[in-house]
Structures are given as structure tokens and as C-alpha cells.
C-alpha positions as CSV (number, residue, x, y, z in Angstrom):
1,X,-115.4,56.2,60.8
2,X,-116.2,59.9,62.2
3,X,-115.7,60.4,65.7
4,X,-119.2,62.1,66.0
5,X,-120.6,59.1,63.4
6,X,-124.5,58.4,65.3
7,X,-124.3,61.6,67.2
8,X,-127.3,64.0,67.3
9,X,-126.0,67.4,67.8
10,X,-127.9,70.8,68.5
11,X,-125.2,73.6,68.1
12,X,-126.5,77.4,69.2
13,X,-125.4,80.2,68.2
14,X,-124.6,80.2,64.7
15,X,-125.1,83.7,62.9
16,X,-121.9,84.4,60.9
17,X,-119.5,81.9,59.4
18,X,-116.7,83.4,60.9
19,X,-118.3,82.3,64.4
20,X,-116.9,79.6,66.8
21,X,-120.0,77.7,66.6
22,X,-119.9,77.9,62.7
23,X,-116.7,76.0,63.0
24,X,-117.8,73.5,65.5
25,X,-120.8,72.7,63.3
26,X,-118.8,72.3,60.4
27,X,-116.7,70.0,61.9
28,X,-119.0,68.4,63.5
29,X,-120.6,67.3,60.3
30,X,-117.4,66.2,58.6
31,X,-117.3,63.7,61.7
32,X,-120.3,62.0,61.0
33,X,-123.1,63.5,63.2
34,X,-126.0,64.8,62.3
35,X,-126.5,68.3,63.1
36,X,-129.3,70.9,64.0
37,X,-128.8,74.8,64.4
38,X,-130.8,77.1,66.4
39,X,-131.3,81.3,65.8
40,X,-133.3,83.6,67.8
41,X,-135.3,86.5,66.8
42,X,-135.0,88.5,63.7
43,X,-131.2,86.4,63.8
44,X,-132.9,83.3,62.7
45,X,-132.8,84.3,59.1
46,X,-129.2,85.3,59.2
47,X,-128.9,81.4,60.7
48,X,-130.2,79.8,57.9
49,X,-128.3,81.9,55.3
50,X,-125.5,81.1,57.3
51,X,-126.3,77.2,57.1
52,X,-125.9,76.9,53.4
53,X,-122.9,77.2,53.9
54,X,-122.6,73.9,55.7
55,X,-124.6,72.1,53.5
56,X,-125.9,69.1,54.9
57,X,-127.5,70.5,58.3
58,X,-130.8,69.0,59.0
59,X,-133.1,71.6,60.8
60,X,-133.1,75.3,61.8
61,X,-134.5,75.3,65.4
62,X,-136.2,78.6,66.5
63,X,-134.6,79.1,70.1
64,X,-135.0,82.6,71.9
65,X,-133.7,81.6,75.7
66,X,-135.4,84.6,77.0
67,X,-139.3,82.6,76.0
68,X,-139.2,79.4,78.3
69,X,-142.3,78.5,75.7
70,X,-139.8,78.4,73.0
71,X,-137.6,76.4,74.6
72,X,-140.1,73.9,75.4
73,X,-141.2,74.3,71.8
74,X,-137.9,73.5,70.3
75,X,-136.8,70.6,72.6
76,X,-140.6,69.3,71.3
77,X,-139.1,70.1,67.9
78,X,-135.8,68.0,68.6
79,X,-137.6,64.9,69.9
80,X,-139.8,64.8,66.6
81,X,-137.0,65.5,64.8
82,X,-134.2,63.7,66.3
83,X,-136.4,61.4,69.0
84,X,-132.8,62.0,71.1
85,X,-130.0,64.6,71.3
86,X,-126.0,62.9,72.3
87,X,-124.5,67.0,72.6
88,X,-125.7,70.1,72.7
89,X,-123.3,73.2,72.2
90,X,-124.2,76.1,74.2
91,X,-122.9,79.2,71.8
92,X,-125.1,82.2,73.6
93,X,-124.0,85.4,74.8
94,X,-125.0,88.7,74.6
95,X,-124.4,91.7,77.5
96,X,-125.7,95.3,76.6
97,X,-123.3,97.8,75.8
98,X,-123.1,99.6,79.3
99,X,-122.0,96.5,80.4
100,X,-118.9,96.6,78.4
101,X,-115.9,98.9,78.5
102,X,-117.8,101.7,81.1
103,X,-116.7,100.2,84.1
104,X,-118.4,98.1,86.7
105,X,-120.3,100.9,88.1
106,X,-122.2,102.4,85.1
107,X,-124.4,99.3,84.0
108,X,-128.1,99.3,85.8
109,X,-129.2,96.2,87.1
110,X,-131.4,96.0,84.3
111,X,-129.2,95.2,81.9
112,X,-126.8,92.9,84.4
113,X,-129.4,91.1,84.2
114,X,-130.5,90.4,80.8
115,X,-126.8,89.6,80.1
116,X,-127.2,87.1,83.3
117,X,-130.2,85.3,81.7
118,X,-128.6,85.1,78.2
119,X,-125.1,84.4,79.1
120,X,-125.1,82.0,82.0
121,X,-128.9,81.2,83.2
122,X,-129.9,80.3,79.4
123,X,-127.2,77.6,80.1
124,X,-129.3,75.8,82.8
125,X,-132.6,76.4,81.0
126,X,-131.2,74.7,77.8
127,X,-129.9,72.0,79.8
128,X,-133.2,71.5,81.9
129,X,-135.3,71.2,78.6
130,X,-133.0,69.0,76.6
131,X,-132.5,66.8,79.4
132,X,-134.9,64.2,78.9
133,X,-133.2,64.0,75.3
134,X,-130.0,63.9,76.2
135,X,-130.7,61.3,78.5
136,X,-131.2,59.4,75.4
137,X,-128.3,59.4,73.9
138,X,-126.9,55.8,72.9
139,X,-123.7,56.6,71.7
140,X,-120.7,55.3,74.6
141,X,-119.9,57.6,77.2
142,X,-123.4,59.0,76.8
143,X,-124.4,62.6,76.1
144,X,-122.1,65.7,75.9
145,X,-123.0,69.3,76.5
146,X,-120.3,71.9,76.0
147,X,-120.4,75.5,76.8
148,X,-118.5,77.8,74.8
149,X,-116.2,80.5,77.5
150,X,-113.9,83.1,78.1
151,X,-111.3,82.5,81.2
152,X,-113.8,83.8,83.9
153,X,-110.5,83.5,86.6
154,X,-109.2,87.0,86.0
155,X,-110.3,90.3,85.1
156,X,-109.8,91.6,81.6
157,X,-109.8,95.1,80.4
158,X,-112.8,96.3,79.3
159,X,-114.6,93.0,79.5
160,X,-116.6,94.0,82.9
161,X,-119.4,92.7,83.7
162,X,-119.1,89.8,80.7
163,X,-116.4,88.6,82.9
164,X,-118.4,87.7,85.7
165,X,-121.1,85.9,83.5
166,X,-118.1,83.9,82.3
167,X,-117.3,83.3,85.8
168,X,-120.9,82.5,86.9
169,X,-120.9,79.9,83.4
170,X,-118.2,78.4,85.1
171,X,-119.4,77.5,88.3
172,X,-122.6,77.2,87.0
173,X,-121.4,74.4,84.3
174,X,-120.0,73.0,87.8
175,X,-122.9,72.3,89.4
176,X,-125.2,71.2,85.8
177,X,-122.7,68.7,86.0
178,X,-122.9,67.7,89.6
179,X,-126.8,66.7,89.0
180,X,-127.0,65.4,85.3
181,X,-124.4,63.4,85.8
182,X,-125.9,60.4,86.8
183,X,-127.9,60.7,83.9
184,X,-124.8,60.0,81.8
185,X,-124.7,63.2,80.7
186,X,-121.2,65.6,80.7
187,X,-121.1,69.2,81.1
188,X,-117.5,70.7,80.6
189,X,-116.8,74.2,79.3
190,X,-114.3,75.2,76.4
191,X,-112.2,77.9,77.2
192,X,-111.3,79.8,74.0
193,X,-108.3,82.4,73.3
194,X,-109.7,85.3,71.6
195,X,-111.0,85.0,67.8
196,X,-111.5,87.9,65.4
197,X,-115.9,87.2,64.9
198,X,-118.2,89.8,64.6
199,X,-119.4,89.2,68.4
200,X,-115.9,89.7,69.2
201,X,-116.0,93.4,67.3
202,X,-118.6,94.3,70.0
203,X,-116.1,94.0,72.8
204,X,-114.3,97.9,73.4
205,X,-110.9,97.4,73.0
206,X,-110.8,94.0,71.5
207,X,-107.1,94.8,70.1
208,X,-105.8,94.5,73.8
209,X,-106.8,90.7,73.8
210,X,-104.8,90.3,70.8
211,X,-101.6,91.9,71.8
212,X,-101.8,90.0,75.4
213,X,-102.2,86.7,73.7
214,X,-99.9,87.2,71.2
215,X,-96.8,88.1,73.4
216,X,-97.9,85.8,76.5
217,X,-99.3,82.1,75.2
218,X,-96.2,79.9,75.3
219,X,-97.2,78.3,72.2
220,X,-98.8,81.9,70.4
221,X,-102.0,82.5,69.2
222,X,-103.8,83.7,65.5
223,X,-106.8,85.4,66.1
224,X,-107.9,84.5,62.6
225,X,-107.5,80.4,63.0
226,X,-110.6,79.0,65.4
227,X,-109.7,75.5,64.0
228,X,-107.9,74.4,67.2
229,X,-111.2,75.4,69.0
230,X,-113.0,73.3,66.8
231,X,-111.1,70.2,66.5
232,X,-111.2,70.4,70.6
233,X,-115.0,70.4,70.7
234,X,-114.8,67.2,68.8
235,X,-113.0,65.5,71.3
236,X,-115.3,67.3,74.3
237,X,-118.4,65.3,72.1
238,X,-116.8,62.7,71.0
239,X,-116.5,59.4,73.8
240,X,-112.8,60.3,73.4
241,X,-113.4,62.3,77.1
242,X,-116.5,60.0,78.1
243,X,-114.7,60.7,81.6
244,X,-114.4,63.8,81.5
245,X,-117.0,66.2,83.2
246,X,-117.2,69.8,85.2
247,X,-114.1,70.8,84.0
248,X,-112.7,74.0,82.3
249,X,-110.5,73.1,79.1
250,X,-108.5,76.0,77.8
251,X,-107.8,76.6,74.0
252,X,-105.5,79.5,74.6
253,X,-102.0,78.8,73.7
254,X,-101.3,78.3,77.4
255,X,-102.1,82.2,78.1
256,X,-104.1,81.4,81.0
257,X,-101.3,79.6,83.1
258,X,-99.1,82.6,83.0
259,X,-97.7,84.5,85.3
């Protein structure tokens, strides 16, 4: 018996196989569930190269969160696919380069906002579309949604204006959770140390992550192992943490509790 064995699972996100959400997936299907991916754009064939690699993954779900009339299309997708969703992994980020590593003053609100809309607000659209699916979900403890973050508490060199998206994923996964609730349905974010992946290559000055984790977590951190991130999604899906709801959950190596 897989923890995830009769779970549904829509994991975003996927592009590389070095990606967090390429691990989740992964581990999600050695668990049991059944699992569909979803690309965006000119990505979506990268996706389903990507997907081979996983084998047994049931659909590749067109998902641009920028087109509410392709999110409406792919939760229509899901139903007839799925007729009900128990967890859907939120994997989406993206922040235009002015908005990394130049500062807090040199971004126009331009691009603020399109890394507002794909980073944080895509979180609430996916939700709101997926809802009536999730509410669903059979499986004890009810549906899961996890959001994939980065400690929004602090500010981070060069991270800049991704650190506030964080931040606003946070207290926005606060409130999701706050009204879906009652519809048996969690929303708790997953708050990963940093991981060498090719979105991680785009961040200026990625190296001083590393060295800060490596000397700081109590417990240390490899920047080339996201298995620990994985394995911990599991649990965040699985009815181990039925109880378990607008809360941050760090996978850091304790870096985020020290002084």
C-alpha cells in the first residue's frame, strides 16, 4: 500500500527532471497515485519530453495561468479525465530579470506585476478553478493543495522582488486556506532549501544561497539531493497531515530558525 494509492494528483511545473516538481511527481507515482502534469506555452513540449521520463503519467494538461480560458479549459480537462482531483501541487514561478539581482528600485511595475500574477495570484486562480474537483476528493482527510516556496520571512541577497512574491504566497496560502477549508480541502506551503535546477541558474548570485545553507542548517544541506523535498510532499498529500492546514513547512536543514 502507497501512501498516495487512490489519489488524483495534478502537479505544475514540470520542465526539467532536475526540477522539484519532477521529483514530487516521481514520487508521487511510486506511491500509488495517479498523476497528471501541466506545461505552459512553447514549455509544454519540453513537459512532455520531460514525462517519459516518469513513465506511467496519465495526461499532459495545457495550463498557461496568465489565460483564465485555459484554466477553465484544463480543470474541464481534469474532470473528464479524472472526474475529481485529491492534490494539486502548485510548482509556478517566474519574475523577469529586472526583478532579480538590480535592486528593489530598478524593476517597473510592469514587470512586478507579471511576476505577481505568475508567482502568487496564479495560486488563487488554480485553486478557484480546481475547487469544485477538489472538493471531490474521497480519499480521508480530503484534498491537499501544496505550494512549492522559498522562506518569504527574510530578505535574501539578490532575490528582490521574488522575495516578496514568496511572502505574498505565504499569506496568500493563509487565507486559500481560511475559505476552502470547510470544503475539506488543505492548503499548506513547502518551504524548500535551495536546489541546484535550471530555474535556480536564473537567480544572480545563486552561489551565495549555497554557501549560507551550507555553513548555517544545523543538520547541512546538498544542493544536488531534492529527495527530502520530495518525500515531505508525500506526507503534505498523503492523510498522514489530514490536520494540517495554512501552515509553512520548512525543508531546509533548520537554516531558517537561525540566528
Amino acid at each position: 500500500m502507497g501512501l498516495l494509492n487512490d489519489h488524483r494528483i495534478l502537479v505544475t511545473g514540470v520542465l526539467t527532471d532536475d526540477s522539484l516538481a519532477f521529483g514530487i511527481a516521481r514520487r508521487a507515482l511510486e506511491e500509488g497515485a495517479t498523476v497528471a502534469l501541466s506545461g505552459a506555452g512553447r514549455g509544454t513540449s519540453l513537459t512532455r519530453r520531460t514525462a517519459r521520463k516518469l513513465g506511467d503519467v496519465g495526461e499532459i494538461i495545457e495550463l498557461d495561468v496568465t489565460d483564465s480560458a485555459q484554466i477553465a479549459a484544463a480543470a474541464d480537462e481534469v474532470e473528464s479525465r479524472f472526474g475529481r482531483l485529491d492534490g494539486l501541487v502548485h510548482a509556478i514561478g517566474y519574475a523577469p530579470a529586472t526583478c532579480l539581482g538590480s535592486g528593489m528600485f530598478t524593476a517597473p511595475f510592469e514587470d512586478v506585476a507579471v511576476a505577481m500574477q505568475i508567482s502568487t495570484y496564479s495560486l488563487a486562480s488554480l485553486v478557484g478553478a480546481f475547487r469544485p474537483l477538489l472538493q471531490k476528493s474521497v480519499v480521508p482527510g480530503g484534498a491537499s493543495v501544496v505550494a512549492l516556496d522559498f522562506d518569504g520571512s527574510r530578505a535574501y541577497p539578490q532575490y528582490d522582488w521574488m522575495g516578496v512574491m514568496k511572502a505574498g504566497l505565504e499569506s496568500l496560502g493563509r487565507y486559500l486556506a481560511r475559505e476552502v477549508g470547510p470544503d475539506h480541502i488543505r492548503v499548506n506551503m513547502l518551504a524548500a532549501g535551495p536546489i541546484r535546477t535550471v530555474a535556480a541558474k536564473s537567480i544572480p548570485g545563486f552561489a551565495l544561497f549555497e554557501d549560507a545553507w551550507g555553513e548555517q542548517a544545523p543538520l547541512g544541506w546538498d544542493v544536488y539531493d531534492s529527495s527530502a523535498v520530495a518525500d515531505t510532499a508525500m506526507a503534505m498529500l498523503s492523510p498522514l497531515m489530514r490536520a494540517t492546514t495554512a501552515s509553512i513547512i520548512h525543508v531546509d536543514g533548520g537554516y531558517h530558525a537561525m540566528g
